[in-house]
N, C-alpha and C positions, 0 to 999 in steps of 0.2 A: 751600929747606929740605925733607929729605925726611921724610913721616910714615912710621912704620912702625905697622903695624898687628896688636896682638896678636891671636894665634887665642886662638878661643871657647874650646876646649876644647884641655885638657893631657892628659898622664898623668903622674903624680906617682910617681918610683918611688922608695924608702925601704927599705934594707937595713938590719938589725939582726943584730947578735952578741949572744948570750946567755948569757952568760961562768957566770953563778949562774942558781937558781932566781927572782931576784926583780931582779937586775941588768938591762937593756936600755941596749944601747949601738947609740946611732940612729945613723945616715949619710944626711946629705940633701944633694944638689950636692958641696961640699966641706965642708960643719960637721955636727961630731960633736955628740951631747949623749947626757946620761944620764940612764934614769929608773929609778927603784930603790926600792925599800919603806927604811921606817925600821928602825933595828936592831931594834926592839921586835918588831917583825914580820920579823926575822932577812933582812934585806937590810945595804944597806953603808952609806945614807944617802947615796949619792953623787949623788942629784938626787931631785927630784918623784915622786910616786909617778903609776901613769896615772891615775888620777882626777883627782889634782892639776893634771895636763898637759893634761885635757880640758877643765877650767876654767879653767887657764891659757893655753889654746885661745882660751878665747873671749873671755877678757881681753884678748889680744892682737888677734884681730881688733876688737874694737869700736873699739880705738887705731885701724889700718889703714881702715878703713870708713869711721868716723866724721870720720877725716882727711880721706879721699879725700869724704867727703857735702858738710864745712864747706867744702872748698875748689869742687866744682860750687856752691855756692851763694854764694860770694864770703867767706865767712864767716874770719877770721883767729883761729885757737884759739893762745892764747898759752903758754899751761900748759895739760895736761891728768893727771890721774890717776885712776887705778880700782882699786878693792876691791871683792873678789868676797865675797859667802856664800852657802856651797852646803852645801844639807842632803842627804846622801847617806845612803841605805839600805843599811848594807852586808848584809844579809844574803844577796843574792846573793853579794857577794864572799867572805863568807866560807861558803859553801856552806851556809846553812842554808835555803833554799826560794827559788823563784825569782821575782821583783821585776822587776815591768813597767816602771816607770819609777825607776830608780836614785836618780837626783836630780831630785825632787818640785820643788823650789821652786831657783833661783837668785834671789839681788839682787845687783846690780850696782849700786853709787854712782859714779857720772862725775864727777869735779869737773874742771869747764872755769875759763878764764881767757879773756874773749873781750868785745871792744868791742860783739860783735854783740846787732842788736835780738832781744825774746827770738822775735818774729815767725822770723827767721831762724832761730834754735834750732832752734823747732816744725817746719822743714821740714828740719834735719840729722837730729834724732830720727826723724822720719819714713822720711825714706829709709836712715838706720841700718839701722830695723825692716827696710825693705824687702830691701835688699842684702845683712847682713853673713852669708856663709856658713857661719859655724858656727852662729851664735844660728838662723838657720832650722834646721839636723840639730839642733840642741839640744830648740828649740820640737818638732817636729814628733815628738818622741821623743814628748814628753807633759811636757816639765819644762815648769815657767810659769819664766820669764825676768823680773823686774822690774827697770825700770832707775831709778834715782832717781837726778836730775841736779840736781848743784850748782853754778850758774853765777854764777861774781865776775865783775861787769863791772871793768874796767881794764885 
């Protein structure tokens, strides 16, 4: 069997068309998506706004992470879901004075489905913390990240 061994470091390149003032149409590898303001805010509603996407960022990785943590530690996560809330400042965004930390506070609810001891939990949350790449640029901006885990054994 042969291992292959991913490199440390990538580059990530991501083209965007800019069809409207509030439209973004991404390209990454071969999948397109679209982030766009709501009509209220004269966009088209045709996806996430970027704020939405950068919480939806980190929704996503905590899935991929926290995957990748349960399963180094043998852990079998049978269901998982996450709901974000994110209190966002927009006064940056909408230009009225400029805001060092956008978003002050995130919570994140995990609700797992998992036979595992809560022992075992304690060292997936852990290396969560450790590893997952956005929640660090998230943290390190100055937002607090709370995660409140909901775990049904079965």
């Amino acid at each position: 069997m042969v291992t292959i061994k991913e490199k440390a470091t990538v580059t990530q390149r991501i083209h965007a068309d800019c069809p409207t003032h509030s439209r973004t149409e991404v390209s990454v590898r071969d999948v397109r998506s679209v982030i766009d303001e709501p009509k209220e805010r004269d966009g088209t509603n045709m996806g996430p706004t970027p704020t939405e996407t950068l919480v939806a960022s980190l929704v996503a990785c905590t899935n991929v992470i926290g995957n990748k943590c349960a399963h180094k530690h043998g852990v079998k996560i049978k269901a998982m879901s996450i709901d974000a809330e994110a209190t966002f400042d927009r006064r940056g965004a909408t230009l009225v004075e400029e805001i060092e930390v956008p978003f002050p506070n995130i919570k994140l609810t995990i609700n797992v489905t998992t036979d595992a001891s809560a022992a075992d939990i304690e060292k997936v949350k852990a290396d969560l913390h450790r590893y997952c790449p956005i929640a660090k640029v998230v943290r390190a901006s100055g937002t607090r990240v709370e995660e409140i885990w909901n775990v049904t054994r079965g």
